[in-house]
SEMI-903101 format. One record per residue (C-alpha): residue in three letters; x, y, z; residue number from 1. Coordinates in Angstrom, 1 decimal. Example, Ala and Ser with C-alpha at 12.3 -4.5 7.8 and 13.67 -1.06 7.14 Angstrom:
SEMI-903101
> type | px | py | pz | seq
> ALA | 12.3 | -4.5 | 7.8 | 1
> SER | 13.7 | -1.1 | 7.1 | 2
This chain:
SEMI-903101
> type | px | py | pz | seq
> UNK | 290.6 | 147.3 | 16.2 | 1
> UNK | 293.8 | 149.5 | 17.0 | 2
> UNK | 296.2 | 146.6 | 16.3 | 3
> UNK | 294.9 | 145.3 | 12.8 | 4
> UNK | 294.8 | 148.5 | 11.8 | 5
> UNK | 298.7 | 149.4 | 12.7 | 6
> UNK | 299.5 | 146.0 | 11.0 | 7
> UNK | 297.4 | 146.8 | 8.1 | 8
> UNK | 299.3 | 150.6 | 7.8 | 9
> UNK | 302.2 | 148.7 | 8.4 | 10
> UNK | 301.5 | 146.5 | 5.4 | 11
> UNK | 300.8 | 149.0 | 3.7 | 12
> UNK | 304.4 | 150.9 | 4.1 | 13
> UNK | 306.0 | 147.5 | 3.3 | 14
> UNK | 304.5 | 146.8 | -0.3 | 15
> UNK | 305.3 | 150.5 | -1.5 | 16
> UNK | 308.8 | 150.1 | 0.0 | 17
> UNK | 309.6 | 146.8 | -1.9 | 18
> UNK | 308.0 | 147.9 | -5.0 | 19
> UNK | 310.6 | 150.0 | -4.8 | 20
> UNK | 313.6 | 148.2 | -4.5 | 21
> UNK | 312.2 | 145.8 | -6.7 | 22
> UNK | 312.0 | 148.0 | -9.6 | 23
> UNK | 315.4 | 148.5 | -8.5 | 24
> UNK | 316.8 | 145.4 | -8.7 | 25
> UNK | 314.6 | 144.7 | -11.4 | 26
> UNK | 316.3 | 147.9 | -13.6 | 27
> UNK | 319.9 | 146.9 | -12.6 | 28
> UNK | 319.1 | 142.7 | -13.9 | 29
> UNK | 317.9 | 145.0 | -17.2 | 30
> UNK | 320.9 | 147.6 | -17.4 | 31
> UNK | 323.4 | 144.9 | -16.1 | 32
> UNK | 322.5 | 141.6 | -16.1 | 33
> UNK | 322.4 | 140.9 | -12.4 | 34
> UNK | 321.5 | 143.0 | -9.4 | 35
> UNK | 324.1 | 144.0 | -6.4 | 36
> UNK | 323.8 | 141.5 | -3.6 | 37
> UNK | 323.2 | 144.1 | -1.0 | 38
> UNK | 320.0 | 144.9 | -3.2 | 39
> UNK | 318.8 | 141.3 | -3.3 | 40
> UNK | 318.7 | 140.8 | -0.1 | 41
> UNK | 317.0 | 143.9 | 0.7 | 42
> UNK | 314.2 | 143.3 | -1.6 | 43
> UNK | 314.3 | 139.4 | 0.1 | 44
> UNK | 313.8 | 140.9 | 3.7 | 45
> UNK | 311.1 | 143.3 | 2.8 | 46
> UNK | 309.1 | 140.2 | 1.1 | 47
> UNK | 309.9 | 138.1 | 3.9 | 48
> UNK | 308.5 | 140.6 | 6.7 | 49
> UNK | 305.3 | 141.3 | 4.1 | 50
> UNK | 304.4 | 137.9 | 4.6 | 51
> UNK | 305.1 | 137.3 | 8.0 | 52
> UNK | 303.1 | 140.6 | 8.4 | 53
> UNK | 300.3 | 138.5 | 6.3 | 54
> UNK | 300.2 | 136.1 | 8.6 | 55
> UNK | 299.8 | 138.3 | 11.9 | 56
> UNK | 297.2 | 140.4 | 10.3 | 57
> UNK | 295.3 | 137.0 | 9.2 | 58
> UNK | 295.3 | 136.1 | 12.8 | 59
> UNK | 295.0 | 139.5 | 14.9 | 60
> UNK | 291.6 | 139.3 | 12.1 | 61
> UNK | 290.7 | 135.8 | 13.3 | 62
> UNK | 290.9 | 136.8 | 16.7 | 63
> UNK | 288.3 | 139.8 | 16.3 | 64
> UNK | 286.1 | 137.6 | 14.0 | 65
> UNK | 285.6 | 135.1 | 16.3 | 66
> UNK | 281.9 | 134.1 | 17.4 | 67
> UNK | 280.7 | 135.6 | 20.8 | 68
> UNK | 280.3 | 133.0 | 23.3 | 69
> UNK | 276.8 | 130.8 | 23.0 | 70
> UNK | 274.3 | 131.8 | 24.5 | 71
> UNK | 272.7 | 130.8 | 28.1 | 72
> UNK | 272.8 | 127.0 | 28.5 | 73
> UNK | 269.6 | 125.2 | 28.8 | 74
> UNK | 268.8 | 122.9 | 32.2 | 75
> UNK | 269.6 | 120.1 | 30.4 | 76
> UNK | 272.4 | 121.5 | 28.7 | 77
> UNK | 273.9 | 122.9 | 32.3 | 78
> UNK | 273.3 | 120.0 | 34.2 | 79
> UNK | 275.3 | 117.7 | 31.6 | 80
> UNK | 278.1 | 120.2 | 31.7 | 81
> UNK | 278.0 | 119.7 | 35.5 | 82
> UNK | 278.1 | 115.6 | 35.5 | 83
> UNK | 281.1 | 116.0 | 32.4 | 84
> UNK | 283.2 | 118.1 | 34.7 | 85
> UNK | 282.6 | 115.4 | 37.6 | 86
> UNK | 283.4 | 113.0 | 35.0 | 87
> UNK | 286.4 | 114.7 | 34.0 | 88
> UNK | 288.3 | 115.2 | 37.6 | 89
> UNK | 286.9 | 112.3 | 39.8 | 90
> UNK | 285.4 | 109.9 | 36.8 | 91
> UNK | 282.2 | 109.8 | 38.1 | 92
> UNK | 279.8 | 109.0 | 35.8 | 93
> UNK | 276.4 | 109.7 | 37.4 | 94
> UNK | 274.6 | 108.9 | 34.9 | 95
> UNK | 276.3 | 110.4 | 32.5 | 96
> UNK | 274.9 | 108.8 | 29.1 | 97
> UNK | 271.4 | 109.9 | 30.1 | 98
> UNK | 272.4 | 113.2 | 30.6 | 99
> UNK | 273.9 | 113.4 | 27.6 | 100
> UNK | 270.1 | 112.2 | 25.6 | 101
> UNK | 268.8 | 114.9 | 27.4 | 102
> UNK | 270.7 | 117.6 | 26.6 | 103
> UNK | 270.3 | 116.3 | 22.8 | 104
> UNK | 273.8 | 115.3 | 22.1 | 105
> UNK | 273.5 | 111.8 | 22.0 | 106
> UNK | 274.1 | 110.3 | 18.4 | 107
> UNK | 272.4 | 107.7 | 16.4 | 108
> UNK | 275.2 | 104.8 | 17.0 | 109
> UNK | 277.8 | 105.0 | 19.2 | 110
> UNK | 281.2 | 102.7 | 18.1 | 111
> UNK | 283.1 | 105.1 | 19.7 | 112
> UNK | 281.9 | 104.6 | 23.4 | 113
> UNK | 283.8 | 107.7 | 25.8 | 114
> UNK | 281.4 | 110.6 | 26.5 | 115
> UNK | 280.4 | 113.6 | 24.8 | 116
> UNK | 281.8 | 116.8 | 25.7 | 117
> UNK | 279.8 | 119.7 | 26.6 | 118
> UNK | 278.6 | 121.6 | 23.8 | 119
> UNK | 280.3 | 125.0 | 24.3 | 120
> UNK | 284.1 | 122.9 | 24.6 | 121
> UNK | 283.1 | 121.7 | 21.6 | 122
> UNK | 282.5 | 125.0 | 19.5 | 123
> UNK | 285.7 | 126.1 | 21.1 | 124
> UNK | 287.3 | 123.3 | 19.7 | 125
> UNK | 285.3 | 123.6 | 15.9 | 126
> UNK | 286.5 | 127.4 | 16.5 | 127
> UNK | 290.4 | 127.1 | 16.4 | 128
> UNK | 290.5 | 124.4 | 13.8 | 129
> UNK | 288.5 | 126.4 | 12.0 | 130
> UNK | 291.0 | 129.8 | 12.5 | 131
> UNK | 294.4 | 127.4 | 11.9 | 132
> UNK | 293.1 | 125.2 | 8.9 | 133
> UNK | 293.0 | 127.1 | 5.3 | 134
> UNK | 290.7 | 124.4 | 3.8 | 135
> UNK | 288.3 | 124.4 | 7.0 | 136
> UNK | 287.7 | 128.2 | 6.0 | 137
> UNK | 287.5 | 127.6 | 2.3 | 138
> UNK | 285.5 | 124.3 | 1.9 | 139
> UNK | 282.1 | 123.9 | 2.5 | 140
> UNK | 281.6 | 121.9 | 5.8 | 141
> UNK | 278.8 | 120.2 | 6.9 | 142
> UNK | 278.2 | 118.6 | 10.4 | 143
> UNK | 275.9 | 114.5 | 10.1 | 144
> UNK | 274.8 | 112.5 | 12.3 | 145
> UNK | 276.6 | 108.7 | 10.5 | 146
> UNK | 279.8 | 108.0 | 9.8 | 147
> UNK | 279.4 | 108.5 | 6.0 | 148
> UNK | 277.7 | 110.5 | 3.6 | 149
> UNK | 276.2 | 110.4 | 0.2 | 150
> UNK | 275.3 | 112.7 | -2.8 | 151
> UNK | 274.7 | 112.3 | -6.2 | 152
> UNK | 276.4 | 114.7 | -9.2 | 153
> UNK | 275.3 | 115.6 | -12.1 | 154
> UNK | 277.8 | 115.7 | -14.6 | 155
> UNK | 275.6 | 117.0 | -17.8 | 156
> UNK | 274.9 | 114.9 | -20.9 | 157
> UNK | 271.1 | 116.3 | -20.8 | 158
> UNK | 269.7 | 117.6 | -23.6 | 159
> UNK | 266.9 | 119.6 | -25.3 | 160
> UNK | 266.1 | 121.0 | -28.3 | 161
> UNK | 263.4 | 123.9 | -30.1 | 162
> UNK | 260.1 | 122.4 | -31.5 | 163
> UNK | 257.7 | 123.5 | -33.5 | 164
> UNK | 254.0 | 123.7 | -32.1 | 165
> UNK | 252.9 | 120.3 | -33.8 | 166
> UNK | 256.3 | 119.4 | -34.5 | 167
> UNK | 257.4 | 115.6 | -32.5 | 168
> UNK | 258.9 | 115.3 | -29.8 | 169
> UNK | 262.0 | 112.9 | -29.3 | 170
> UNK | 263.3 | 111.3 | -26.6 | 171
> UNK | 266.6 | 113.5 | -25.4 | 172
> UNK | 269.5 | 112.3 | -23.9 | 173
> UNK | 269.4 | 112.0 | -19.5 | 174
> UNK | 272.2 | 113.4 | -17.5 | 175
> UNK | 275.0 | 111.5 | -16.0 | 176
> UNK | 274.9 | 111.4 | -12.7 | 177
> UNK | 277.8 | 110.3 | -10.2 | 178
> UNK | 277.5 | 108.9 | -6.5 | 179
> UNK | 280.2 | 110.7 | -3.8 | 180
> UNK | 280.6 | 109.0 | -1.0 | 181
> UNK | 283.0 | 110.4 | 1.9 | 182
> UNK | 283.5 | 108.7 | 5.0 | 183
> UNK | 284.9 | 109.8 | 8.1 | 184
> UNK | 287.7 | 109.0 | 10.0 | 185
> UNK | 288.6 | 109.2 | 13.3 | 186
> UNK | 291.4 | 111.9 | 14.5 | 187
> UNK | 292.4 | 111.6 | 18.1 | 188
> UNK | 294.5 | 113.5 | 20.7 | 189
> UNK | 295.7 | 111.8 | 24.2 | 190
> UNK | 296.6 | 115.1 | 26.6 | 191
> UNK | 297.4 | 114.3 | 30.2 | 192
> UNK | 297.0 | 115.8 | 33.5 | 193
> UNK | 297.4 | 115.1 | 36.7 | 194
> UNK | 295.1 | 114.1 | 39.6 | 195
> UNK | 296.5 | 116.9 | 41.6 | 196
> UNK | 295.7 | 119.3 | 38.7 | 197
> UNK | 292.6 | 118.0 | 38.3 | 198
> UNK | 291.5 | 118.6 | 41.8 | 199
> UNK | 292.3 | 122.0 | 41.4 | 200
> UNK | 288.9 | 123.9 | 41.0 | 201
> UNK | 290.4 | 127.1 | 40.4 | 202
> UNK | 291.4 | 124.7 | 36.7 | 203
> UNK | 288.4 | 125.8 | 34.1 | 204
> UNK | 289.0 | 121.7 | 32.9 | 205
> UNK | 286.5 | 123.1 | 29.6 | 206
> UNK | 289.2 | 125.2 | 28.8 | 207
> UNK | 292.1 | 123.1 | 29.5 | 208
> UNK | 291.1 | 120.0 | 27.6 | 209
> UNK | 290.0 | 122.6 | 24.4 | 210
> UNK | 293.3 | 124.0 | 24.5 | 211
> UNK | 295.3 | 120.7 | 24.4 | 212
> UNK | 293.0 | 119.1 | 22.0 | 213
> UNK | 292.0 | 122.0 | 19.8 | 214
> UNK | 295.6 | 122.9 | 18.0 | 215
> UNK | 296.5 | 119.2 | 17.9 | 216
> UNK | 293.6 | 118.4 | 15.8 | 217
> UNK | 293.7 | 121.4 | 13.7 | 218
> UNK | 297.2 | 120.5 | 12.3 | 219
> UNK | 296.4 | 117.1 | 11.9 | 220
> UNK | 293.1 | 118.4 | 9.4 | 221
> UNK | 295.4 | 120.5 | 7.8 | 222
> UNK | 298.0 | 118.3 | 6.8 | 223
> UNK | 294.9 | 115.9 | 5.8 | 224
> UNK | 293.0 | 118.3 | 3.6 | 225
> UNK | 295.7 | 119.0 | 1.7 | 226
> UNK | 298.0 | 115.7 | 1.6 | 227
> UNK | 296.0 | 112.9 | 2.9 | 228
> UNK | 295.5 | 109.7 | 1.0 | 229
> UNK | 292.3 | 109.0 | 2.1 | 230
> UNK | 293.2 | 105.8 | 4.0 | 231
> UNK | 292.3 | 106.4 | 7.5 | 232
> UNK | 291.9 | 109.7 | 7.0 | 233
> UNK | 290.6 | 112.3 | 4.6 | 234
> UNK | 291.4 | 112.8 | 1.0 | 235
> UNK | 293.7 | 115.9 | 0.6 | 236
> UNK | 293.3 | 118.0 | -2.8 | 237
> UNK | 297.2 | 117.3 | -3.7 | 238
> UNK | 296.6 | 113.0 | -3.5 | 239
> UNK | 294.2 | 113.1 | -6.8 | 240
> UNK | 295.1 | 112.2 | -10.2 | 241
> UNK | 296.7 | 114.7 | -11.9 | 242
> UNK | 296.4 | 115.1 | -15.7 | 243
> UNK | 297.5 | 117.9 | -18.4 | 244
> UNK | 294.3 | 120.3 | -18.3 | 245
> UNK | 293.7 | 119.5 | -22.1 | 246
> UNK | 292.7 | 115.4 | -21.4 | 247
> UNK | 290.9 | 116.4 | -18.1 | 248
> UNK | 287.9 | 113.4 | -16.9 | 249
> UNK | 285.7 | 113.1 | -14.0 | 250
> UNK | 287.8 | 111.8 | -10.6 | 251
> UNK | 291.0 | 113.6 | -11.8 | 252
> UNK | 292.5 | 117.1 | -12.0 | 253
> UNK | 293.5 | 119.0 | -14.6 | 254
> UNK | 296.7 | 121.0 | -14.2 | 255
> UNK | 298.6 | 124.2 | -16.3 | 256
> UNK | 302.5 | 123.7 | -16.6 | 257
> UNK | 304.9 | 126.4 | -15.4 | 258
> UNK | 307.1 | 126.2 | -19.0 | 259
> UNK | 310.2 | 125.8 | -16.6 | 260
> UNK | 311.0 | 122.5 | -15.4 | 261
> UNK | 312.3 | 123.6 | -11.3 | 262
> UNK | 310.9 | 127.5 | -11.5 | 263
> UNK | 307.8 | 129.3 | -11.5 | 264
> UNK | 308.7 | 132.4 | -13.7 | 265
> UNK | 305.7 | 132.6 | -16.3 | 266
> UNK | 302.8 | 135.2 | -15.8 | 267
> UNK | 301.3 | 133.6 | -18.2 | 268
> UNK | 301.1 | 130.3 | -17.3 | 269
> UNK | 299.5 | 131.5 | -14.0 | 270
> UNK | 296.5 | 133.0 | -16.6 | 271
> UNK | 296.4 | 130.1 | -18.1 | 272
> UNK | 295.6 | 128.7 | -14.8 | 273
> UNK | 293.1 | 131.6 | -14.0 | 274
> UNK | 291.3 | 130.8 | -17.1 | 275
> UNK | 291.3 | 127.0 | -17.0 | 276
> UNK | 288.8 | 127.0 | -14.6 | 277
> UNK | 284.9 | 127.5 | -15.9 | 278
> UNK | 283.7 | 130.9 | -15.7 | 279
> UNK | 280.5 | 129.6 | -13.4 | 280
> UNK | 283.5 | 128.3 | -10.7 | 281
> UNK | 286.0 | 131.2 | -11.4 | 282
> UNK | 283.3 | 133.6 | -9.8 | 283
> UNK | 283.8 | 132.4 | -6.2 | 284
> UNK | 287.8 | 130.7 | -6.7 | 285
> UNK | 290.8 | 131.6 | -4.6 | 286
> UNK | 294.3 | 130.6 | -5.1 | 287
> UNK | 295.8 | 128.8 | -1.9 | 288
> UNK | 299.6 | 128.3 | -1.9 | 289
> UNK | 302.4 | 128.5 | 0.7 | 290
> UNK | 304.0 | 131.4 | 2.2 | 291
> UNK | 307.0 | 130.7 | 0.1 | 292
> UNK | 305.0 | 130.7 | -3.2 | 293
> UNK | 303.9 | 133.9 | -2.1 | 294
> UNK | 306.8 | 135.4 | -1.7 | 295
> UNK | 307.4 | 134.5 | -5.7 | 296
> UNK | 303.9 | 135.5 | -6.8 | 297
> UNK | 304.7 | 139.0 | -5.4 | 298
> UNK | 307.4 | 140.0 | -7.6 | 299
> UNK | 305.6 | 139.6 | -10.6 | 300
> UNK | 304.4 | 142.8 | -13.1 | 301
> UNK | 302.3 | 142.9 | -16.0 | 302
> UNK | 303.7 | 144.4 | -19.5 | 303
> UNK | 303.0 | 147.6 | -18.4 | 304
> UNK | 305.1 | 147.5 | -14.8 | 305
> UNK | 302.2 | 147.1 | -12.6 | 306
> UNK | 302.3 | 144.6 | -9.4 | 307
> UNK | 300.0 | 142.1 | -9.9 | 308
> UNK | 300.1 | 141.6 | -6.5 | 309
> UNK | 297.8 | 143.7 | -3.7 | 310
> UNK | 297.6 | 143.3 | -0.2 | 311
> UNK | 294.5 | 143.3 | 1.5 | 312
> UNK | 295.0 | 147.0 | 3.0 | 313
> UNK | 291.4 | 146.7 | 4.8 | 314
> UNK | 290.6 | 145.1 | 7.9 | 315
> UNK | 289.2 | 141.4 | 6.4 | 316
> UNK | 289.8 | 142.0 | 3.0 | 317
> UNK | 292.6 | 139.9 | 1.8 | 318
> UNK | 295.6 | 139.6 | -0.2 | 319
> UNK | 294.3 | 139.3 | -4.3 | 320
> UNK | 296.8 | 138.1 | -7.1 | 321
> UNK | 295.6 | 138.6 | -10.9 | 322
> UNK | 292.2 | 140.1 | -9.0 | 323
> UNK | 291.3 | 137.2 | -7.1 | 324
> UNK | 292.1 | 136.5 | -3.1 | 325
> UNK | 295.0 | 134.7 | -1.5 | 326
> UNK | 294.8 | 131.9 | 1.2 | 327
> UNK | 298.0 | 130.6 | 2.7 | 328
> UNK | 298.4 | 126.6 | 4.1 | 329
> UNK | 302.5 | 125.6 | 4.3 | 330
> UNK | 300.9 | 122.1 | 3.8 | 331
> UNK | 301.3 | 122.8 | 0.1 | 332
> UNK | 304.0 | 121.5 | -1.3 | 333
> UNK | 306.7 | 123.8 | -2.3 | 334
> UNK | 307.9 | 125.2 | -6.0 | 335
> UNK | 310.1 | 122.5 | -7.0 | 336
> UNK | 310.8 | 120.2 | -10.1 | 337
> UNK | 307.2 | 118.4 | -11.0 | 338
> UNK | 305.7 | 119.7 | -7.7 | 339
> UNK | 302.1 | 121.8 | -7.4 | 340
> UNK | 302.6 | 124.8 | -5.6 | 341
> UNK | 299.4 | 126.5 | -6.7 | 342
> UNK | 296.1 | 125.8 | -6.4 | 343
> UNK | 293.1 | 127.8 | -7.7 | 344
> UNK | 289.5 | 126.5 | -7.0 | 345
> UNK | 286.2 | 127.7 | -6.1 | 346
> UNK | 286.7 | 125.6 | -2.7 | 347
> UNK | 283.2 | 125.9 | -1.7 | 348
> UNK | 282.3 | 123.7 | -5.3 | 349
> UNK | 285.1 | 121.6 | -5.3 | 350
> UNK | 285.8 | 120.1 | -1.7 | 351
> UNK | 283.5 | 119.1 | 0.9 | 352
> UNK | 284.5 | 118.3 | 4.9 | 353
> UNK | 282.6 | 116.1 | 6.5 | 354
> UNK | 282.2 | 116.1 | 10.4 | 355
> UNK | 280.3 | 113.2 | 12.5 | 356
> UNK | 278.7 | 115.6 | 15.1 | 357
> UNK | 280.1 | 114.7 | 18.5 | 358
> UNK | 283.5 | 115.0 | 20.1 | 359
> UNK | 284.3 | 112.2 | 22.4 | 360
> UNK | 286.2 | 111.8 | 25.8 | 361
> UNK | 287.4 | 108.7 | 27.5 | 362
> UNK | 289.3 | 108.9 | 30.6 | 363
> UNK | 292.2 | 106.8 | 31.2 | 364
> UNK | 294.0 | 107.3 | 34.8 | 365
> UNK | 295.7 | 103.8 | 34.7 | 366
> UNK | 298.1 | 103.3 | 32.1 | 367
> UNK | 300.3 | 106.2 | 32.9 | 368
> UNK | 300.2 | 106.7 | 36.6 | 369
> UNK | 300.2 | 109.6 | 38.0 | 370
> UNK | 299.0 | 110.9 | 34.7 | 371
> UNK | 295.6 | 110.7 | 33.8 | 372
> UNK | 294.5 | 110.5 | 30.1 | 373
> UNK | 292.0 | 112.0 | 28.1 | 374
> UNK | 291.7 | 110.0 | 24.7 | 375
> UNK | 289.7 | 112.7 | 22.9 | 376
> UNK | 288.3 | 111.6 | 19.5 | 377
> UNK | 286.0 | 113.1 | 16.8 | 378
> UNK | 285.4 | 111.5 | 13.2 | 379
> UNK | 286.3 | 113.9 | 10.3 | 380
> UNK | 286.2 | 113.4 | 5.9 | 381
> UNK | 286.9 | 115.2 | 3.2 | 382
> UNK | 287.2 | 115.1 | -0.3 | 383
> UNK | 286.6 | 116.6 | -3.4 | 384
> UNK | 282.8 | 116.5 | -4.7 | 385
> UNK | 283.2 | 119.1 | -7.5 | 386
> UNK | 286.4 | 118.2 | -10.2 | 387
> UNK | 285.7 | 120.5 | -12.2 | 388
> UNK | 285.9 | 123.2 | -9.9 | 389
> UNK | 289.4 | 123.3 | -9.0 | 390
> UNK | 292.6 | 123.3 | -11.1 | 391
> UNK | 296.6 | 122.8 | -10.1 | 392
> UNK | 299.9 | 124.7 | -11.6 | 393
> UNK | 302.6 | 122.0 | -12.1 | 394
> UNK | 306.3 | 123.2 | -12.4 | 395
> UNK | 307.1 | 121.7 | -15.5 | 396
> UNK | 308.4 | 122.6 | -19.0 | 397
């Protein structure tokens, strides 16, 4: 693709050019004890335009990654799309419910009443949260069929031992074995037309109501994965118990101080953070911090000068710190006194979304005449399933 790869060139150009007025600024601080103002803010524009570069490659990338289109509907599937759109301008339901059993998207309960929208509007809709949520790309998610689900954990505590041929054998110790239970929790959007609008047929309504819905909900998951408290919605990574690395227990997670109280400063502190995680997690981990963090990360040099920082130069390859990639989410809270900034995780171990399959639509063309409603709703959960699997940086002394 012509325009990821300009980006990527572009990139490219932009690292070498503020490793160079980094080292710099970095030799007048040394030499001097400060750097020229007209320096620092040269090597503060060049970071800032590497990351908003960052951000347009990720989704120029997103954009050319994105799943064709499914495939040929079935007869059932078509003829349910039909009686949805007839639904969705005139509300006529024709039958609606069973067309929705026979196109094999009716669900096991239904508390949520409205109607199911058409398969494809709802890939669409999966598809953007998917592109504007960090967590929904890291995480494992899986798609069920109730409005909670279950799994047991083994924490260890088995044991065995080597025997002799006619040596006894003793009874050993059994594993410990915790129950996760996530429930889901339902995340709505209310968009609006009009009747005239929706009498348009020249309107593609799939596309509309995926558009107005889609974003909405994405930001909403986001802010959740990251922040929520679990009450009426998911569990984020940041609500859990925190506790110094050294004391970490089951349900908690353990954390590596900065050594400053308000900065983040110390390379190797963010080893320490590298290396708190198990080597059987660390394989697959990724750190996932704000843009802002970023733009701190990148300015640090080992002992022997070297940027520890490398952008992802190849088309889907992605930015790496200390060796390991970069994801970006502003929901994370900035570097600040007693705040986590960084997180570094084997996502796909440690957090698990949860989505009830269905997305559902009721229509609404009273309560805000000449407006007509669409109360769109799907259930979503989340919370973390591995603890050990993920680790935090606090800014702290």
């Amino acid at each position: 693709m012509e325009k990821l790869k300009e980006l990527l060139e572009a990139q490219g150009k932009a690292f070498e050019a503020f490793k160079e007025a980094n080292d710099k600024r970095l030799a007048a601080i040394e030499a001097q004890g400060h750097a020229p103002a007209d320096l620092e803010e040269k090597v503060n524009k060049i970071n800032a335009e590497l990351a908003e570069l960052t951000k347009e490659i990720g989704e120029v990338a997103k954009k050319a990654n994105r799943p064709p289109a499914p495939g040929t509907m079935t007869a059932e599937q078509a003829e349910h799309a039909r009686g949805f759109e007839a639904f969705f301008r005139k509300g006529q339901e024709n039958g609606l419910r069973d067309l929705e059993r026979q196109a094999g998207l009716s669900t096991l309960s239904d508390p949520d009443s409205g109607f199911l929208v058409p398969e494809e509007t709802e890939q669409t809709i999966d598809r953007v949260t998917g592109t504007v949520s960090a967590m929904r790309t890291l995480a494992t998610v899986m798609t069920i069929g109730t409005d909670t689900y279950k799994k047991l954990v083994n924490q260890g505590g088995a044991t065995s031992g080597w025997v002799g041929e006619k040596a006894s054998r003793p009874e050993t110790s059994t594993p410990t074995l915790r129950e996760i239970v996530i429930n889901t929790k339902e995340l709505y959007a209310n968009p609006a037309a009009t009747q005239t609008i929706l009498d348009d047929a020249r309107i593609d309504i799939a596309a509309w109501l995926a558009g107005e819905v889609s974003i909405e909900f994405a930001e909403q998951e986001g802010d959740a994965f990251i922040s929520g408290n679990g009450v009426e919605q998911p569990k984020g990574i940041a609500a859990y118990t925190m506790v110094a690395n050294a004391s970490y227990a089951w349900g908690k997670i353990g954390y590596i101080t900065s050594g400053h109280a308000t900065l983040l400063d110390n390379l190797d502190k963010l080893i320490d953070l590298q290396h708190a995680l198990k080597p059987a997690y660390r394989n697959g981990a990724t750190w996932l911090m704000n843009d802002s963090t970023a733009l701190v990360l990148r300015k640090f040099k080992d002992g022997e000068g070297n940027y520890m920082w490398r952008p992802g130069l190849l088309e889907g390859a992605p930015d790496t710190f200390l060796g390991k990639p970069v994801a970006y989410d502003d929901n994370v809270a900035d570097v600040g006194a007693s705040a986590y900034p960084i997180f570094f995780a084997n996502f796909k171990r440690a957090y698990l979304i949860v989505d009830r399959f269905g997305i559902r639509v009721l229509r609404d063309p009273y309560t805000n005449k000449p407006y007509v409603h669409f109360y769109t709703t799907k259930r979503v959960g989340g919370g973390i399933v591995m603890y050990e699997a993920i680790k935090a940086l606090k800014i702290s002394a």
